[in-house]
Backbone as CSV, one residue per row, in Angstrom:
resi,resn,N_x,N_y,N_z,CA_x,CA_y,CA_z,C_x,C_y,C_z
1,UNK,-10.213,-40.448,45.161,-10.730,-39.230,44.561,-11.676,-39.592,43.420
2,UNK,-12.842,-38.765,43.335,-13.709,-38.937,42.256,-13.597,-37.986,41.324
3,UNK,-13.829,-38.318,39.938,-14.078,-36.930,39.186,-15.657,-36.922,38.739
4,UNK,-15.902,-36.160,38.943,-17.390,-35.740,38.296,-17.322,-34.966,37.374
5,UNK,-17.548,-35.951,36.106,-17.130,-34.481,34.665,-18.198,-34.824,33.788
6,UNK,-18.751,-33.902,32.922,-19.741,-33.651,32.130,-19.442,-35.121,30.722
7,UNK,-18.375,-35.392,30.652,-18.211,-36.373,29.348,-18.760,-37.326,29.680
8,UNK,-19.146,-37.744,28.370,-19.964,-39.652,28.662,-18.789,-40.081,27.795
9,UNK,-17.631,-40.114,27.383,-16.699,-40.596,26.409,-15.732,-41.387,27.576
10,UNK,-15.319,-42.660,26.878,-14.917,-43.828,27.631,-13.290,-43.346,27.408
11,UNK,-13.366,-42.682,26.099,-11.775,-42.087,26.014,-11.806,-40.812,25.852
12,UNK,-10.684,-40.369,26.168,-10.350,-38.935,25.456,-9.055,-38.695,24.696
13,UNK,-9.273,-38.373,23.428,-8.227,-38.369,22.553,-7.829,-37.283,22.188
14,UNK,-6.570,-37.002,22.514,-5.980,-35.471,23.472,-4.312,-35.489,22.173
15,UNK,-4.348,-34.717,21.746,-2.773,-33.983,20.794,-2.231,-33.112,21.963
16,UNK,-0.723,-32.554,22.731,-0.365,-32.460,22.901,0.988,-32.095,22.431
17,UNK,1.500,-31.070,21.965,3.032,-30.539,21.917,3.468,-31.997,20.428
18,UNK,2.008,-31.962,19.840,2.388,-33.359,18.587,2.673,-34.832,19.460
19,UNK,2.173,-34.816,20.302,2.046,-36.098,20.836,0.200,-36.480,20.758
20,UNK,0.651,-37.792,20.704,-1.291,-37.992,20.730,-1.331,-38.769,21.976
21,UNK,-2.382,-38.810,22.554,-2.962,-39.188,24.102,-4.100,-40.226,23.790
22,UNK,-4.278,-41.262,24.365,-5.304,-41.847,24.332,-5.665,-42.108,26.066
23,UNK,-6.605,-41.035,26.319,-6.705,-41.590,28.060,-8.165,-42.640,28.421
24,UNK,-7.992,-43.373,29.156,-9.109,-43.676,28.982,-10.192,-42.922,30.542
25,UNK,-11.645,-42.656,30.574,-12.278,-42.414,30.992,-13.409,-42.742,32.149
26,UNK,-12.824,-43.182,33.686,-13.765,-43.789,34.284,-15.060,-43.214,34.279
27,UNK,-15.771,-44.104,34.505,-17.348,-43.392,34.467,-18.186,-43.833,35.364
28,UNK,-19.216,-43.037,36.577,-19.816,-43.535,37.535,-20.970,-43.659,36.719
29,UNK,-22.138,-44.302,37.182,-23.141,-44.354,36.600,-24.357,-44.675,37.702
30,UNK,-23.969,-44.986,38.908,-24.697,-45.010,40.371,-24.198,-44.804,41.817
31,UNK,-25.419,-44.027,42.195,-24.843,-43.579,43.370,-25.357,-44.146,44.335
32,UNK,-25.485,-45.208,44.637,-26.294,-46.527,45.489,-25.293,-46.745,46.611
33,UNK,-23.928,-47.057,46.683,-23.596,-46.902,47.142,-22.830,-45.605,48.035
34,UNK,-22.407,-45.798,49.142,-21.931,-44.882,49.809,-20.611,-43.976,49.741
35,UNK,-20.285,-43.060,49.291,-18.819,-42.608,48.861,-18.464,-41.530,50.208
36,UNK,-17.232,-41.732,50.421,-16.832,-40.922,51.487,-15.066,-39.921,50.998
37,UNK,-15.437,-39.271,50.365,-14.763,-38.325,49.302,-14.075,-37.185,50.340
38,UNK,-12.852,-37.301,50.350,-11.675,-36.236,50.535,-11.934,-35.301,49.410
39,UNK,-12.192,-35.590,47.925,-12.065,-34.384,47.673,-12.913,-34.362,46.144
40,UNK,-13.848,-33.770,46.225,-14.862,-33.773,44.734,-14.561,-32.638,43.537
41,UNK,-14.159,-32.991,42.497,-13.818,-32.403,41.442,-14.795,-31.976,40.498
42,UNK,-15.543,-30.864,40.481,-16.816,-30.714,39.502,-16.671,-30.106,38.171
43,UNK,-16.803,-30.851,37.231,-16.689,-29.883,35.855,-17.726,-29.777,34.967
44,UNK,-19.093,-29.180,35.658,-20.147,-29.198,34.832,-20.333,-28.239,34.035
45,UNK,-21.027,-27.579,33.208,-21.634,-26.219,32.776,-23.111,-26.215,33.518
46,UNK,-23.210,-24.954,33.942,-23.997,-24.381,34.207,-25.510,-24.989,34.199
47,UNK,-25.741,-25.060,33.383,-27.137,-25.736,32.982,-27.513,-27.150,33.404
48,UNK,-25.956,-27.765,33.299,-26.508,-29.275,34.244,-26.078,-29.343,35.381
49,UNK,-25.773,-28.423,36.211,-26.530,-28.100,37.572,-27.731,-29.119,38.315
50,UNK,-28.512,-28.777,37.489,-30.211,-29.074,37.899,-30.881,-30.752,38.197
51,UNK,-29.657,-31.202,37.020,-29.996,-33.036,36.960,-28.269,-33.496,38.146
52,UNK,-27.975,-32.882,38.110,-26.547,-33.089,38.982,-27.022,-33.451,40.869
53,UNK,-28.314,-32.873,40.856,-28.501,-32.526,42.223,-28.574,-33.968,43.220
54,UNK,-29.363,-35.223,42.784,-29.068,-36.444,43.166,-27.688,-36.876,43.319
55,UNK,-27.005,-36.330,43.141,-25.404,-37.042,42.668,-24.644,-36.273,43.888
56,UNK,-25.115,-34.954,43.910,-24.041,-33.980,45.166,-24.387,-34.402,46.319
57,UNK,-26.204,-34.811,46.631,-26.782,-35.231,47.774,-25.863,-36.377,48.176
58,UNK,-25.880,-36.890,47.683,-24.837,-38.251,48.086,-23.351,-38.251,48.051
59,UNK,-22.698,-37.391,47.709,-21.044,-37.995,47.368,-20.863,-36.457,47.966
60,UNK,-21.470,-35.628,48.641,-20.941,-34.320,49.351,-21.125,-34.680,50.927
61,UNK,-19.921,-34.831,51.909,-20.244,-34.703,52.764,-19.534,-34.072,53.893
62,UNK,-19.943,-33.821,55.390,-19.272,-32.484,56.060,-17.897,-32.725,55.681
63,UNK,-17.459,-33.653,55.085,-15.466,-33.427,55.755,-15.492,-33.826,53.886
64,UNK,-16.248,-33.471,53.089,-15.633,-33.529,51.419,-15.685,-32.190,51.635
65,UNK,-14.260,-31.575,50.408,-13.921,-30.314,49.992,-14.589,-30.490,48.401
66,UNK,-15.194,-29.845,48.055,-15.662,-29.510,46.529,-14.905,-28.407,45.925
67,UNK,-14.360,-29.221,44.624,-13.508,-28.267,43.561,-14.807,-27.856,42.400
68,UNK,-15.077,-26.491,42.012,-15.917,-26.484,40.991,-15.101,-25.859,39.813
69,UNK,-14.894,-26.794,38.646,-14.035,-25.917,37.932,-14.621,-25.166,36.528
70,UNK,-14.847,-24.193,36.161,-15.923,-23.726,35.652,-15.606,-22.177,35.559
71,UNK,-15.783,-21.405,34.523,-15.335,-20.113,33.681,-16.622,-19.445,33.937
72,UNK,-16.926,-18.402,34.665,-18.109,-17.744,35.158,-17.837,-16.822,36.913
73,UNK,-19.042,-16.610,37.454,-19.414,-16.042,38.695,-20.014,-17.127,39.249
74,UNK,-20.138,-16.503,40.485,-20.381,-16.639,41.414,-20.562,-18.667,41.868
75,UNK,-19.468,-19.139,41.416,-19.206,-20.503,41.528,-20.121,-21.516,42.362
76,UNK,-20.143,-20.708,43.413,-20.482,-21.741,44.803,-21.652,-22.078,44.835
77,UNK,-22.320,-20.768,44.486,-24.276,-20.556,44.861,-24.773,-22.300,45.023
78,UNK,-24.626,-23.302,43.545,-25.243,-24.125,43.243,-25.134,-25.428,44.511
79,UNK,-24.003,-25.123,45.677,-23.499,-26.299,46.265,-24.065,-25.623,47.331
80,UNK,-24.030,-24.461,47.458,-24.813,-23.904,48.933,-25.353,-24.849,49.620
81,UNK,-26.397,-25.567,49.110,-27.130,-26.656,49.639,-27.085,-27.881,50.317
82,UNK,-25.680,-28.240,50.265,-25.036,-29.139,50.399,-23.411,-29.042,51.058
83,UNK,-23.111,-28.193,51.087,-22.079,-27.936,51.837,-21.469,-26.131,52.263
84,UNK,-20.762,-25.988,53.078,-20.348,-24.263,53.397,-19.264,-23.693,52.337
85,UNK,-19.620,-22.797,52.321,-18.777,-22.037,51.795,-16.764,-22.639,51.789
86,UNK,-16.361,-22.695,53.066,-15.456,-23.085,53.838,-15.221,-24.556,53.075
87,UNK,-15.905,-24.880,52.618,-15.167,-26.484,51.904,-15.240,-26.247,50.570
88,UNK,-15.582,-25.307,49.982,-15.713,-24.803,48.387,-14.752,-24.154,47.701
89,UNK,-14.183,-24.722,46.401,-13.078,-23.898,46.185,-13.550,-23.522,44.371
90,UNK,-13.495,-22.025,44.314,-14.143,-21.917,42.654,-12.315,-21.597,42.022
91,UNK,-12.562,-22.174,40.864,-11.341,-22.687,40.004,-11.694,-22.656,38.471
92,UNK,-10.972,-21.197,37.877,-11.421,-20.811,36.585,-10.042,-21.530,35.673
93,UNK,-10.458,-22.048,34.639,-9.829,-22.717,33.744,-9.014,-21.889,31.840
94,UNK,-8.107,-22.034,31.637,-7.657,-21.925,30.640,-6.981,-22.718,30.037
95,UNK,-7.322,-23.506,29.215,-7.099,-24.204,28.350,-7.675,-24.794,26.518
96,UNK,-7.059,-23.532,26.114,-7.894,-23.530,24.459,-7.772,-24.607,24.260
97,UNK,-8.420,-24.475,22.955,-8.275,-26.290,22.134,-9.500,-26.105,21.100
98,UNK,-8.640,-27.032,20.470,-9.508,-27.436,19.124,-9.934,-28.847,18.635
99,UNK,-11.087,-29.245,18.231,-11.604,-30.113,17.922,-11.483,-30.737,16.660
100,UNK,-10.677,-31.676,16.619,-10.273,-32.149,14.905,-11.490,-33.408,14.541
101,UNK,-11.415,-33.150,13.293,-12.493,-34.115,12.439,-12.075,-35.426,13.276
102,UNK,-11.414,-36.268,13.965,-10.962,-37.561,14.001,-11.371,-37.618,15.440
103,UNK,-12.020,-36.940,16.076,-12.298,-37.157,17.449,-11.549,-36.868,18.305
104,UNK,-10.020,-36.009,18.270,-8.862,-35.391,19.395,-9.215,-34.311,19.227
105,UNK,-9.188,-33.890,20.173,-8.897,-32.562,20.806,-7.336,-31.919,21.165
106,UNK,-6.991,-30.969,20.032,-5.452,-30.525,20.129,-5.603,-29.295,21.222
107,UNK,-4.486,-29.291,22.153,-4.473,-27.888,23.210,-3.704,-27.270,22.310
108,UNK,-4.180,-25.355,22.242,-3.312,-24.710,21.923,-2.319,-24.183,22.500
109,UNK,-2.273,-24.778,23.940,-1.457,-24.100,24.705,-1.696,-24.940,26.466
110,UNK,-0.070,-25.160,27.199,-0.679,-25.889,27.979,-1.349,-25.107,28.922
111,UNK,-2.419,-26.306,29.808,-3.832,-25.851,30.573,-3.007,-25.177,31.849
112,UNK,-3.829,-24.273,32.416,-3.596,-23.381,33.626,-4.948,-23.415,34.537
113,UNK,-4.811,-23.388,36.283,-6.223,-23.358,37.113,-6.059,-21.882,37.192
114,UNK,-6.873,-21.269,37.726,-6.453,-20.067,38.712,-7.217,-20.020,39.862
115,UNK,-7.360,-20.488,40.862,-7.628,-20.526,42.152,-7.733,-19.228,43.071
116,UNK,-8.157,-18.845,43.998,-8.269,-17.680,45.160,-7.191,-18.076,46.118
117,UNK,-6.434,-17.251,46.417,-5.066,-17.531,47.593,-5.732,-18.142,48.684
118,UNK,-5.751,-19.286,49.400,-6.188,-19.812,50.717,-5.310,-21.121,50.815
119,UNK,-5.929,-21.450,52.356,-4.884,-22.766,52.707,-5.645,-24.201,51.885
120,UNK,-7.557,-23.938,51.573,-8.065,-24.826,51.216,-7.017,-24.787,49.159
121,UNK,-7.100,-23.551,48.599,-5.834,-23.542,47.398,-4.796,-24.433,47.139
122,UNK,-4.104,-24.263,48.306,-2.981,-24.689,48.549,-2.607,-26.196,48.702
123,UNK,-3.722,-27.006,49.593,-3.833,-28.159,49.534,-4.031,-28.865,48.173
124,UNK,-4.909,-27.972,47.364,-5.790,-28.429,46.082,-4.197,-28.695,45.194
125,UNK,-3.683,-27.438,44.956,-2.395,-28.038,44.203,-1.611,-28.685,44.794
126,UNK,-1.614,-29.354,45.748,-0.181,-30.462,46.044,-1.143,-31.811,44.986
127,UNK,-2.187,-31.850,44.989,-3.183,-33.067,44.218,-2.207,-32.964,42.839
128,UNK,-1.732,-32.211,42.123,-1.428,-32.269,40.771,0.200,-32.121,40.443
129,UNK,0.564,-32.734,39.551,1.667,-32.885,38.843,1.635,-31.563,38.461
130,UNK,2.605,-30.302,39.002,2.584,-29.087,38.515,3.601,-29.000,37.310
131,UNK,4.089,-30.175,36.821,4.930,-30.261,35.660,4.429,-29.603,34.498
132,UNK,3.022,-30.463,34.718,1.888,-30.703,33.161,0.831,-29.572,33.335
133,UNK,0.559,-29.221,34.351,-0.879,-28.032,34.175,-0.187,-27.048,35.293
134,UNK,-0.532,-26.069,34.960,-0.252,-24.585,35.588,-1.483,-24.294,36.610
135,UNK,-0.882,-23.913,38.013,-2.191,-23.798,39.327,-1.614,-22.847,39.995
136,UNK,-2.143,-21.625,39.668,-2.125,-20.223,40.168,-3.107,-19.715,41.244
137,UNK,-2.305,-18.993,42.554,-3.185,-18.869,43.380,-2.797,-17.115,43.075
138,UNK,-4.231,-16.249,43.169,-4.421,-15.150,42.766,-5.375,-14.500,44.165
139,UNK,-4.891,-13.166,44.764,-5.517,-12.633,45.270,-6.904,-11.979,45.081
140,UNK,-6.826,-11.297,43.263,-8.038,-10.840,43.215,-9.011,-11.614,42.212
141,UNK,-9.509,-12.558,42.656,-10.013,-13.972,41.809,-11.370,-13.190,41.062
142,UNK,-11.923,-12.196,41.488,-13.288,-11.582,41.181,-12.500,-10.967,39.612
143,UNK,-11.678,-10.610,39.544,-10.935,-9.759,38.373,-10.733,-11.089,37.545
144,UNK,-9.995,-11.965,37.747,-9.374,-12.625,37.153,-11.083,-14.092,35.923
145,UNK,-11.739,-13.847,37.461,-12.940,-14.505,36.854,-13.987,-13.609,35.627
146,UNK,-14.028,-12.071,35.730,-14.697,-11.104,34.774,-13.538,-11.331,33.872
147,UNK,-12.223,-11.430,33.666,-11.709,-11.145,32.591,-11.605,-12.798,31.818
148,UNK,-12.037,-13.713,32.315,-11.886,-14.867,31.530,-13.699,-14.910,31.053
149,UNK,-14.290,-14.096,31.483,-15.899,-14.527,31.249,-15.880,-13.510,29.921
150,UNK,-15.145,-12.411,30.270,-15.107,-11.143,29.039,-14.870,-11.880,28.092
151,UNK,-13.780,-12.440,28.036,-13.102,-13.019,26.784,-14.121,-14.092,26.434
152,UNK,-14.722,-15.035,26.935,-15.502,-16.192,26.292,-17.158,-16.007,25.935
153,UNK,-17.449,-15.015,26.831,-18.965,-14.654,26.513,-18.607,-13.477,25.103
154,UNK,-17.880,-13.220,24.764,-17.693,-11.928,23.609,-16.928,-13.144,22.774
155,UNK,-16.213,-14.037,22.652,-15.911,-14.233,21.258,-16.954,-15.758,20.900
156,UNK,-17.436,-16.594,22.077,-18.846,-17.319,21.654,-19.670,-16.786,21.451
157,UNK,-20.046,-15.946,21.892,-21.108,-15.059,21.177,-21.376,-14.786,19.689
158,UNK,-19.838,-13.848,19.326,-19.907,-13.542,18.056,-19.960,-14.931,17.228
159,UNK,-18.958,-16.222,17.901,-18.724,-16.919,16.943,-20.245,-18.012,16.693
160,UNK,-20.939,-17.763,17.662,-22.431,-18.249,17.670,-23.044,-17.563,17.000
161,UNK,-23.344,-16.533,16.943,-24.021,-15.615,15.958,-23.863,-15.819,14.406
162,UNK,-22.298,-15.744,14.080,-22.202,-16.419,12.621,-21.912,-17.961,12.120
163,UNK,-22.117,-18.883,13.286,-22.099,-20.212,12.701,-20.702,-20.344,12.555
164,UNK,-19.131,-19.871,12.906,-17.923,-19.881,11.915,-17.084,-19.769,13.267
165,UNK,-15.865,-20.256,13.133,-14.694,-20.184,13.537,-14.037,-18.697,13.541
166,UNK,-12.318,-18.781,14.103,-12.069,-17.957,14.023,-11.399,-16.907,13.162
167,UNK,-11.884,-17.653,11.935,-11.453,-16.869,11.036,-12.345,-15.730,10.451
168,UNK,-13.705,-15.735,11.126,-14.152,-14.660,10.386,-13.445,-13.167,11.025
169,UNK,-12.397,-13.046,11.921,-12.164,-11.769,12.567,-10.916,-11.812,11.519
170,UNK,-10.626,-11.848,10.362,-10.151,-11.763,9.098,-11.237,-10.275,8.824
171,UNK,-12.223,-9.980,9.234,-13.106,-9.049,8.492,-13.337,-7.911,9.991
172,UNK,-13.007,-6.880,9.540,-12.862,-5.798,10.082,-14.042,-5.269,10.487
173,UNK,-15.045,-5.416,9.769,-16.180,-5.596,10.684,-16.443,-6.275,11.863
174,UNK,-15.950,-7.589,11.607,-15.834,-8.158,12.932,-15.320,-7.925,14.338
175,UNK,-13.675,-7.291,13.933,-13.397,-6.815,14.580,-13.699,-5.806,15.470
176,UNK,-14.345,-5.155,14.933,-15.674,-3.931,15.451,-16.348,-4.021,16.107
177,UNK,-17.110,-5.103,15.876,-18.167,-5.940,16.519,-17.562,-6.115,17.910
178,UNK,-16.059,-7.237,17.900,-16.148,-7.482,19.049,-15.682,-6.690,19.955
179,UNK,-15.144,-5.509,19.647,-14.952,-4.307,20.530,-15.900,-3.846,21.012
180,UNK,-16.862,-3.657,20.367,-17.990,-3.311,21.107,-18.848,-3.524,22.417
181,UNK,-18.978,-5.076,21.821,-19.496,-5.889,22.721,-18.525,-6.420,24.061
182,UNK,-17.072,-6.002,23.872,-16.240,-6.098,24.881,-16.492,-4.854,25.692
183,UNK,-16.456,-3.790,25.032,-16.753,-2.837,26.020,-17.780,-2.654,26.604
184,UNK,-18.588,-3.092,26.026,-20.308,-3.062,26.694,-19.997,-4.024,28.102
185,UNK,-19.404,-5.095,27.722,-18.874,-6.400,28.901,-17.831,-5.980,30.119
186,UNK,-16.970,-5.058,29.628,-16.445,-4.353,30.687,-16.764,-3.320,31.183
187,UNK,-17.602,-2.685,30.712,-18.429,-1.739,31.548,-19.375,-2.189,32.678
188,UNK,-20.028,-3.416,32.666,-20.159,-4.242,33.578,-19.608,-4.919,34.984
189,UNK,-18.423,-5.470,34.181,-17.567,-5.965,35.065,-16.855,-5.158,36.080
190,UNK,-16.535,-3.526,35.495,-16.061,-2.683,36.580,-16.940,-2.485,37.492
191,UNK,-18.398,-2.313,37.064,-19.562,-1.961,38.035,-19.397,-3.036,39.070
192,UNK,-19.093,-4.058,38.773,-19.319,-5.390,39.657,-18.207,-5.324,40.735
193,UNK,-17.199,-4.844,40.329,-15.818,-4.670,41.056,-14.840,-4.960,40.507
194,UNK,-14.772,-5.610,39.631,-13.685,-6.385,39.104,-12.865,-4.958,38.628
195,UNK,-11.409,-4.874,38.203,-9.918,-4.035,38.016,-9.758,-4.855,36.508
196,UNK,-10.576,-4.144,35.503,-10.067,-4.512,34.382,-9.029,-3.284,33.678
197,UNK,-8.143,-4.268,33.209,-6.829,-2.672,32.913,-7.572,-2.265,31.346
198,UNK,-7.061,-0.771,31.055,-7.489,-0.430,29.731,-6.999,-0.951,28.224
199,UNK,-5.793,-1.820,28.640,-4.904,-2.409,27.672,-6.053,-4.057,27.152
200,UNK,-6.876,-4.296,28.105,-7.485,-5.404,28.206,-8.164,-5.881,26.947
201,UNK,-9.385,-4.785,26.517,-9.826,-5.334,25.367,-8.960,-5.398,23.895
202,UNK,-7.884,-4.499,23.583,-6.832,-4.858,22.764,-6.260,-6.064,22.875
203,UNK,-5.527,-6.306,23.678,-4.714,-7.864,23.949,-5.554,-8.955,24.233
204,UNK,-7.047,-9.017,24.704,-7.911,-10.199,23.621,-8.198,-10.245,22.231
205,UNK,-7.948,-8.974,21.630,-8.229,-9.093,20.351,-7.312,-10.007,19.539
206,UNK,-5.442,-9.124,19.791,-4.382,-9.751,19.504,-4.477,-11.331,19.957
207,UNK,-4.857,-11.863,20.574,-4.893,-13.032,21.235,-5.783,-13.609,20.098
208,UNK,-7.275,-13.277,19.442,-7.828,-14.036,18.766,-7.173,-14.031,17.685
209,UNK,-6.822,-12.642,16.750,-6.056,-12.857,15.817,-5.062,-13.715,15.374
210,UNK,-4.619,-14.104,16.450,-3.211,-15.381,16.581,-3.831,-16.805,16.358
211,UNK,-5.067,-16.885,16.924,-5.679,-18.186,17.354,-5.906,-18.788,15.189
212,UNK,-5.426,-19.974,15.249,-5.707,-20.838,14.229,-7.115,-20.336,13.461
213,UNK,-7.429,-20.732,12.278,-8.489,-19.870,11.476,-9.734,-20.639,12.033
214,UNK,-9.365,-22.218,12.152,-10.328,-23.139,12.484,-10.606,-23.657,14.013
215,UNK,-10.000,-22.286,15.125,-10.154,-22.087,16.530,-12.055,-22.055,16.361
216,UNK,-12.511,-22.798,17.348,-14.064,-22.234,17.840,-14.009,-21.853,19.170
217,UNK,-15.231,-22.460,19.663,-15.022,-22.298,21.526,-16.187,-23.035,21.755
218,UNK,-16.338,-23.164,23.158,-17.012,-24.141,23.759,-18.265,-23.729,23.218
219,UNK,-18.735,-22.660,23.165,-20.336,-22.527,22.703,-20.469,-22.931,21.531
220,UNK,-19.683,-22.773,20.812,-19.989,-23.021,19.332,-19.680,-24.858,19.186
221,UNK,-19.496,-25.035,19.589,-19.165,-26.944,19.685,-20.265,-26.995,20.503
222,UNK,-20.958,-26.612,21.133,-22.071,-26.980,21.600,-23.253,-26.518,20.447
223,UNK,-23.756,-25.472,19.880,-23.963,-25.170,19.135,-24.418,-26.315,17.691
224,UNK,-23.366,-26.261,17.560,-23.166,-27.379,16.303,-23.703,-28.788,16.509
225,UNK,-23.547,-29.008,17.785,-23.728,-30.207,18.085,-25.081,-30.543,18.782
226,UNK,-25.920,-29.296,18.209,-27.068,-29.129,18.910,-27.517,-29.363,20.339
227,UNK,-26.240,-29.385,21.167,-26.543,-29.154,23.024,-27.105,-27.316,23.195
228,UNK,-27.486,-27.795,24.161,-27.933,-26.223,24.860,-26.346,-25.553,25.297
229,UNK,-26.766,-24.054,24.777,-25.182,-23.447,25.366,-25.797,-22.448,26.719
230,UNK,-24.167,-22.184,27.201,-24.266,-21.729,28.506,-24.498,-20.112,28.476
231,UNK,-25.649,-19.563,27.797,-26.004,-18.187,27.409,-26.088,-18.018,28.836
232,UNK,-27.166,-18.343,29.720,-27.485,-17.672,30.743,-26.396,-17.601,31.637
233,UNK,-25.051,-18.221,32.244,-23.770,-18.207,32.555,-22.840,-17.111,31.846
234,UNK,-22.929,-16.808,30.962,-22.173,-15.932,30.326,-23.021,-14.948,30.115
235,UNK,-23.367,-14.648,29.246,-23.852,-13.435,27.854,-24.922,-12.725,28.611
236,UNK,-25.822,-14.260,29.511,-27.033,-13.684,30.086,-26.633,-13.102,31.643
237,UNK,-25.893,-13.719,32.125,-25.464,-12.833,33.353,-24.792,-11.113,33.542
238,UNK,-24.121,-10.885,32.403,-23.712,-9.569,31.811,-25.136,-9.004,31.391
239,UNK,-25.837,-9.492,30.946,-27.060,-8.636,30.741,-27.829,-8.715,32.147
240,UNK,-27.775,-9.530,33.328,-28.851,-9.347,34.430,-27.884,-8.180,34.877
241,UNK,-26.568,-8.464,35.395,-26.172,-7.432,36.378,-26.202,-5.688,35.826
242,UNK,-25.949,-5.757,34.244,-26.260,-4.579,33.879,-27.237,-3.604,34.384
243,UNK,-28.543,-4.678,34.417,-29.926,-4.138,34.714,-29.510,-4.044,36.604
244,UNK,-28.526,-4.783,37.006,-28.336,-4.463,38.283,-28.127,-2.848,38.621
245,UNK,-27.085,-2.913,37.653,-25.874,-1.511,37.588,-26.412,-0.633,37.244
246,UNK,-27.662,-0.396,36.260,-28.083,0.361,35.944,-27.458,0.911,34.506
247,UNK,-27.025,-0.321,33.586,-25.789,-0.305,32.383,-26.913,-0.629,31.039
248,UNK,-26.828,-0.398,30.046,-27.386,-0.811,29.052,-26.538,-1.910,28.526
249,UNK,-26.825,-2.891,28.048,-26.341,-4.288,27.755,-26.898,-4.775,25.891
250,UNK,-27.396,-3.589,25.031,-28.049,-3.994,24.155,-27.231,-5.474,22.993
251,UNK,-26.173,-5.506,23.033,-25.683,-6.385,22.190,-25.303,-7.909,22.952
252,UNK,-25.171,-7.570,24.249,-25.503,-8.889,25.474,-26.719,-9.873,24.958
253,UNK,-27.601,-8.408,25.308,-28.837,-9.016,24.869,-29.865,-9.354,24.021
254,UNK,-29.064,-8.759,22.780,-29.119,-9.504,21.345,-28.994,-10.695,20.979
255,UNK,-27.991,-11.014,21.430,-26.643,-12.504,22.199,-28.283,-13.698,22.477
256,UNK,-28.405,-13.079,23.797,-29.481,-14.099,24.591,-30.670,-14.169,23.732
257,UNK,-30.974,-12.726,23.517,-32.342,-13.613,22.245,-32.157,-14.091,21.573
258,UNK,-31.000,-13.915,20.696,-30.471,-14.780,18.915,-30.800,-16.129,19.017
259,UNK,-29.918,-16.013,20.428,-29.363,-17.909,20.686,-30.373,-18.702,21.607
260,UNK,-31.102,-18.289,22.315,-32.154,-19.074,22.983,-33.575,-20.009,22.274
């Protein structure tokens, strides 16, 4: 098995339940030779897609299954090219975490997949120690994928917008804010199809409120670290389908101009 993951880090230094992890990190670096892959694990963002494409040409082939694991829509589009539908499995991720000054990364909680009910599913979790990570097979994966995009395109957003962690939702303004822009986001997502319940945007709120003061999120660690963030995957896709739906998206697309 290969992993294909976005890190160039030889280690990863991982806190755990107050345990510290030192894993270390294989790393391909050529695809010269020939790979004949049972089963490809993808964990890119969005955007490196585009330089990825030499790499799928070669290590995708009719009898590899591709895992794409990745917090968004419409998963597959990018592999179209390279393999069917039928060997593709999209796999949305939860696993917070925080980035400490010393180079670990603490989980706030242990990691979970959520997968689409199928037999290609099913195979995917016998691959893992279901001790240590949680692999949920879910009938309505379209719901389950709008409500993890709700939650990360609305609180990177805000937390991109002010440069800060999660402590600025200490300020009631904030809080405001991100109601807003949640509802603007689920007004979307129902258009799309997705079954978001009405209890939904409350119990992300409660959820951030809980989160550590010095919680960020992936955009904002990108952000900081001056990488390109995944606006057009998130923030900017809620603003195309709007214009699909026929929805006004104005604070979406506040989002995409601020940050581009």
């Amino acid at each position: 098995m290969l992993y294909f993951s976005r890190t160039k880090k030889e280690y990863l230094n991982l806190i755990t339940d107050q345990s510290k992890h030192h894993i270390p990190v294989h790393i391909e670096t050529s695809t010269s030779k020939a790979h004949h892959l049972d089963w490809l694990i993808i964990c890119l963002k969005a955007h490196q897609y585009d330089t990825a494409q030499h790499w799928f040409s070669q290590l995708i082939t009719p009898n590899t299954k591709a895992v794409v694991i990745r917090n968004g829509l419409r998963l597959k589009e990018d592999l179209l090219p390279f393999t069917s539908k039928e060997n593709m499995l999209e796999c949305i991720i939860d696993c917070p975490t925080e980035h400490l000054e010393n180079d670990y990364y603490k989980t706030i909680k242990s990691p979970e997949l959520i997968i689409p009910k199928s037999t290609l599913a099913t195979e995917f979790k016998l691959l893992f120690n279901t001790s240590e990570i949680g692999i949920h097979q879910v009938q309505d994966f379209k719901t389950k994928s709008w409500e993890k995009l709700c939650e990360s395109a609305t609180l990177g957003g805000i937390l991109c917008l002010h440069n800060d962690t999660a402590r600025i939702f200490k300020s009631e303004a904030i809080q405001t804010h991100y109601k807003r822009l949640m509802a603007e986001t689920i007004e979307v997502a129902i258009a799309d199809g997705a079954t978001i319940a009405s209890s939904f945007l409350e119990e992300t709120l409660t959820k951030i409120l809980h989160y550590p003061e010095t919680k960020g999120s992936s955009m904002l660690t990108d952000l900081r670290h001056g990488k390109p963030l995944e606006l057009q995957a998130k923030n900017g896709i809620i603003s195309k389908l709007g214009t699909l739906y026929n929805i006004e998206t104005p604070l979406n697309d506040y989002i995409v101009n601020k940050l581009s």
